[in-house]
C-alpha positions, 0 to 999 in steps of 0.5 A: 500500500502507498505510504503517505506521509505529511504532519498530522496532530502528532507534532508540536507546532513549532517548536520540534528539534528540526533535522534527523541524522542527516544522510543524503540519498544515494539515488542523486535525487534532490531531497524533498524540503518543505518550509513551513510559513509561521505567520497565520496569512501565510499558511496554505490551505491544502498542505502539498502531499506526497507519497513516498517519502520518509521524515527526517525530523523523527529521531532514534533513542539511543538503545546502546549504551556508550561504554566510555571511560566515564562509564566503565569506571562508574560500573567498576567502582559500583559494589555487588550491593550496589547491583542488588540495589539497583534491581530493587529499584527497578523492582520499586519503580514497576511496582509504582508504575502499577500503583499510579497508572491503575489510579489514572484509571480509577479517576477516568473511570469516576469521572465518565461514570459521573459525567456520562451519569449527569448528562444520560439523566438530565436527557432522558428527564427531558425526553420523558417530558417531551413524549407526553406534551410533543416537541421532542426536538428540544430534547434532541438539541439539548443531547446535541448541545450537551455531547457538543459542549463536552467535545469542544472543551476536549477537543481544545485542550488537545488541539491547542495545548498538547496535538499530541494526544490525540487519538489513543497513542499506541502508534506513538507508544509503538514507534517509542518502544521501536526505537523512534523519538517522537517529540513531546510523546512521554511528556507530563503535560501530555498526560494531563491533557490525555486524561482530561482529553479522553473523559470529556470525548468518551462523557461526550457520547463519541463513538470512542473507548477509553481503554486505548489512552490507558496505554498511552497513560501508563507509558508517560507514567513509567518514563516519568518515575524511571527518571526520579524528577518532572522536566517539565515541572523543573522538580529533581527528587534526586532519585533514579539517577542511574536509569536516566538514559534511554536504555532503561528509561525504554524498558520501563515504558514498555511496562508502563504500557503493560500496566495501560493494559492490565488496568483497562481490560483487567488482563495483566497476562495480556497486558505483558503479551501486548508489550512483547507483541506490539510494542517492546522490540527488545526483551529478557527474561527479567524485564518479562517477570518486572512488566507483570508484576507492574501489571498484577499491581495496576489491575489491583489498585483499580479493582481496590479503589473501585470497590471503596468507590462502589461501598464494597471495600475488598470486594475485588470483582472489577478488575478493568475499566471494561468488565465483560461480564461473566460468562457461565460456561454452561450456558454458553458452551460451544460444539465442535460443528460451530468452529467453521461457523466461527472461522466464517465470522473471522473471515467478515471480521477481517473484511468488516476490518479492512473496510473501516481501515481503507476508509479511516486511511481516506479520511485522514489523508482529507485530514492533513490536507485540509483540517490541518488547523487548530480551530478546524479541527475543534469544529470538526470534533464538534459536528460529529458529536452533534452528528452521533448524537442526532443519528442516535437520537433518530434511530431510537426515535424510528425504532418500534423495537420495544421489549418487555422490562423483565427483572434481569434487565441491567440498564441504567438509562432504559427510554420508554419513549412510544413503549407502552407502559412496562416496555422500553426501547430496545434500541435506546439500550445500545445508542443511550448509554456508554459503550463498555455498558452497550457491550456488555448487554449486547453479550448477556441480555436474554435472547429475543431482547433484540430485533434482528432489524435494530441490530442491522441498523445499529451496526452499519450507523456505528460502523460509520460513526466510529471510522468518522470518530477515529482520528478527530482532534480528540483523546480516544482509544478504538478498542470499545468502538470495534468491540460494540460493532463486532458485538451487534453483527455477532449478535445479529448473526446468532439470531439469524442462524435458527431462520437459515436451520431447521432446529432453533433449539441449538443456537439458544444463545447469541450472546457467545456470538457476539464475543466471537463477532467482538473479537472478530471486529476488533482484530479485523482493524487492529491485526492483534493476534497473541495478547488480543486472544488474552486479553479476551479470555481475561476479561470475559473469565473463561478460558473455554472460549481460547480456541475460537477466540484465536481461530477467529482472530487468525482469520481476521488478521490473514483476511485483513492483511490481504487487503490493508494493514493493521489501523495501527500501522496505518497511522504510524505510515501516514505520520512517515515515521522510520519504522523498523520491522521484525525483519528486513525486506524479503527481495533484499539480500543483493543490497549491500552496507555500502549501498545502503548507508550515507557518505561521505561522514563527518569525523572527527580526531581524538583532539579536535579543535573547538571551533571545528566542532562548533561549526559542525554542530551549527551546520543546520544542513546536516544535522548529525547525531552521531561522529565517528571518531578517527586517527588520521592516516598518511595520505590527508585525502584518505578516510581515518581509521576509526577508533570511537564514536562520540554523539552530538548531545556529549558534546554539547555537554563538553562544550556547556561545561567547557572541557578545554585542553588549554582549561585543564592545565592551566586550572589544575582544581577543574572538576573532572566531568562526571556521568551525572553531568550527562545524566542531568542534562539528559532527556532534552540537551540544550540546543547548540545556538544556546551555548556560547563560545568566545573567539579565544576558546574556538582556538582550544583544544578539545580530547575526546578520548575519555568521553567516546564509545572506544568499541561502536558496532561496525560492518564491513561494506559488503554486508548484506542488508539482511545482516545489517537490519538484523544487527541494527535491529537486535541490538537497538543501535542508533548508529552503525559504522561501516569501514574498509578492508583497513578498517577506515570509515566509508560511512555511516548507517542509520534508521532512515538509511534501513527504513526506507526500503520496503516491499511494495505491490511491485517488489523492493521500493525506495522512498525518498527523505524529506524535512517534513 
């Protein structure tokens, strides 16, 4: 499929660090570069779009430790007490992250039930009042303006406080764990905005889950307690300073994200399947047990302070922000001649899921185009929570679907409206309620409590609305959305099975249908196979469903593939992020390392002259991250022997704290740089622009010696790609040297030189690079 990429709300405006790792193309085409005009009367209408192309904004985290001097004596001087400490620590901030993400939910939760609560009564007191006397379009416009007010006030505070939390953040928390820095992604501010985000668009009856944004939650948590002080709140606790790098902060977000998942489905197994499967892309035994123990404690503390808030203190039988329910195993057990039936509903699953895809791809190509501005993007959040509301107010006014109110009925909000007395509107029960509330009586209301016709219309409205919905300037996760539609055409195809066979008697219950249809829909659009089995099985609390739930989940993802990707991958494409996959492209083995990488490199020697790398670090045309570092040979026009590798954001602290040869002999007392001076100016490095060289110190020396990576990975120049992706890959690196038979530097290799080949519908594709 095409890759389109341009901007959408995932950067900030204005402020991204420009520039990736530089590497010019090999093709001798120009690079694409697009200048962004700042002032308002200058803003295009239609952002200009073109396929093909990969950004150079993103750049990599650096997985791989640099084991310099500094380094290496820090780890020698530290005592095997010192190393049981640490893994304590480790074992202290997963158990926080638990502790504070299942208390994010609990809050979510409280704060929907009580606002989506307030808005469904102060409604239905309205319609109630307007059956009797006519004039049911006040009500009408009171749901509208209510749903509209709740929206506009979300929708805001993403669009022009923190773009990037909008949508449900597991493409970004994805390409975070895949190595990618994606500006502002684990910021504090981001949270505030994400929580606040996804309570009014979930209470303002959008066609959204919140269980996707608990994922995004949990993961700016973990990176926030890993490093023991809020950058944003210029608060150091002076805690954790051992795990300020990206190496351990990256472990800590991927339980993090875990932790998002065990406290909105209650699944704390699948919450760690859910990291290994769609997030952490490099994983141990250890960092496995950790994750589940943050997972085990974020589904406790939700099922705790629910059961305070629900006056039953220890009563722990709420474990996720979604409860399924319980399936009694009797009731809905299943024969081995219903397993093709269910491969049949994956297989619709699959195709229902490319659909909703292939059209949310559209419109959100029509997105960057045109609604690439604040305001818009408010109002468009606004028109469609009028529009869902008018489409299921509508529905429920149209439907004659009325049931009896028998005593296991469990909805809250039940409308009478043209019901006679001791009926209600069947449709109002999926329509005037919240999702996960829908959900669940979609799966355990009696049969005949729906009619075939409510189902079938319910299904294609919310299809629509839900594929609309997705991707608005709003926080809101996919997963509830999906579940709801696969939940009506399951149940809707249980109904229909006894007019198609001559018993009715065998398919009693469509609300095992309607589990299979949820999984079905749910793995049609997000392609999930491994943790999305788990995670059913948890939440529904019965492990006799495991078989059909995969079967159907299989289906669903080997259907959908043929015709799209996965709604995830989707969005990480759209955004032109260099996304590395498990593997390197299939038709890729007669490419070579010196193909692939960029060249020329800038070096530099083990003394370097300040002014040298002053200006190389200005130089805004290149932008390098990373230096080899070489001893010249003879001949001067000959590439240097590569003897380190020193990054741009060392040097920077050397030039900060003026780590001069010249300084060093003539004031003997300098204090010798220490790790914790990176440390403290690690995440965000100050820009070169802000520090100041005079004319004297250009002329100083500076030894890199004690500061570079003395052993970085490196390849000779005829590897395959293959083998280069896989070491890449593996071991998390951001740079990789590639060197002669002499072990001179001929080039470098980076994300963006591996990520921009990929299959295509006509074999091995290039894309190109641009400043997007």
């Amino acid at each position: 499929m095409a890759n389109i990429t341009k901007k959408v709300s995932w950067t900030s405006r204005g402020d991204d660090a420009g520039g990736g790792e530089g590497t010019p193309l090999l093709n001798g085409s120009e690079e694409v570069r697009y200048t962004r005009q700042d002032s308002p009367k200058g803003r295009p209408e239609e952002i200009p779009h073109n396929e093909k192309l990969l950004s150079l904004k993103f750049e990599s985290l650096d997985y791989d430790s640099s084991e310099n001097q500094l380094f290496l004596e820090e780890e020698r001087r530290m005592s095997y007490l010192g190393f049981r400490c640490l893994e304590i620590s480790r074992w202290v901030i997963c158990g926080l992250i638990g502790f504070l993400t299942g208390l994010i939910a609990c809050c979510i939760d409280i704060a929907v039930e009580k606002l989506a609560g307030v808005k469904y009564f102060v409604v239905k007191q309205n319609i109630e009042k307007f059956t009797e006397v006519g004039g049911l379009s006040i009500s009408l416009i009171l749901w509208a303006v209510l749903n509209s007010s709740l929206v506009m006030v979300g929708a805001i505070t993403v669009a022009f406080i923190e773009p990037i939390a909008a949508g449900s953040g597991i493409p970004q928390i994805k390409c975070y764990l895949n190595g990618v820095k994606i500006p502002r992604v684990v910021r504090l501010k981001t949270l505030v905005v994400k929580v606040f985000g996804v309570i009014c668009s979930v209470a303002g009856g959008l066609a959204v889950g919140k269980e996707g944004p608990m994922i995004h939650s949990g993961a700016v948590v973990a990176a926030g307690v890993s490093q023991g002080r809020s950058t944003s709140l210029k608060k150091d606790f002076k805690i954790f300073e051992y795990f300020r790098r990206d190496t351990e902060k990256r472990d800590f977000v991927s339980a993090g994200a875990a932790a998002g998942v065990s406290a909105a489905f209650g699944a704390p197994v699948g919450g760690v399947l859910f990291s290994l499967e769609e997030g952490a892309s490099f994983w141990n035994q250890m960092l496995t047990w950790r994750i589940f123990f943050a997972s085990m404690i974020s589904t406790f503390t939700l099922n705790f302070f629910l059961s305070i808030y629900n006056n039953k203190p220890g009563d722990l039988s709420s474990p996720g922000l979604i409860n399924f329910g319980r399936f009694e195993s009797d009731s809905v057990a299943y024969n081995f001649y219903e397993i093709p039936l269910f491969i049949v509903m994956g297989a619709i699953g699959g195709l229902l899921g490319a659909l909703f895809n292939k059209l949310n791809y559209w419109l959100t190509i029509f997105r960057i185009r045109y609604v690439h501005r604040p305001c818009l993007q408010v109002m468009e959040a606004m028109l469609v929570a009028a529009v869902t509301a008018t489409v299921s107010f509508s529905m429920i006014y149209f439907s004659n679907d009325c049931q009896p109110l028998g005593p296991d009925q469990s909805e809250d909000y039940q409308l009478q409206l043209f019901c006679a007395d001791g009926e209600y509107n069947s449709m109002a029960t999926t329509f005037f309620n919240t999702p996960e509330r829908s959900v669940r009586s979609l799966f355990h209301n009696p049969p005949g409590s729906y009619n075939p016709g409510t189902l079938g219309m319910f299904t294609v409205t919310y299809f629509f609305l839900a594929c609309w919905t997705y991707g608005l300037a709003v926080s809101a996760g996919v997963f509830i959305p999906s579940l709801l539609i696969g939940a009506a055409w399951g149940r809707l195809f249980g109904i229909l099975l006894p007019t198609v066979t001559a018993s009715g008697s065998i398919w009693a219950d469509p609300g095992k249908y309607a589990l299979i249809g949820a999984a079905a829909q749910l793995g049609g659009i997000v392609r999930m196979t491994l943790s999305l089995t788990v995670i059913m099985v948890e939440a529904t609390g019965n492990v006799t469903y495991g078989l059909p739930i995969m079967l159907v989940l299989m289906t669903a993802k080997i259907v959908g593939d043929y015709f799209v990707e996965g709604l995830y991958d989707i969005h990480i494409k759209l955004q032109s992020v260099p996304f590395l996959h498990w593997e390197a492209p299939a038709t890729s083995h007669w490419l070579t390392a010196r193909e692939v990488m960029g060249a020329p490199v800038i070096c530099f020697n083990r003394l370097e002259k300040v002014g040298t790398i002053v200006d190389i670090l200005s130089n805004t045309s290149t932008n390098h991250n990373g230096f080899p570092v070489v001893v010249p040979v003879a001949a001067s026009d000959e590439p240097g022997k590569i003897c380190g590798l020193i990054l741009r954001s060392q040097l920077i602290v050397l030039l900060k704290h003026k780590v001069f040869v010249e300084l060093a002999r003539s004031r003997l007392t300098q204090r010798k740089l220490q790790l914790k001076d990176f440390r403290d100016a690690y995440p965000r490095f100050p820009p070169i622009q802000s520090i100041h060289v005079s004319q004297d110190e250009r002329d100083c020396m500076m030894d890199l010696s004690e500061f570079m990576n003395p052993t970085p990975y490196t390849v000779p120049q005829e590897t395959s790609l293959p083998r280069v992706f896989k070491l890449f890959r593996a071991l998390g690196l951001r740079h990789l040297v590639v060197v002669d038979h002499d072990n001179r530097v001929v080039g470098l290799v980076t994300r963006k030189d591996l990520a921009r080949y990929h299959l295509g519908k006509h074999g091995l594709e290039e894309l190109q690079l641009a400043q997007t």
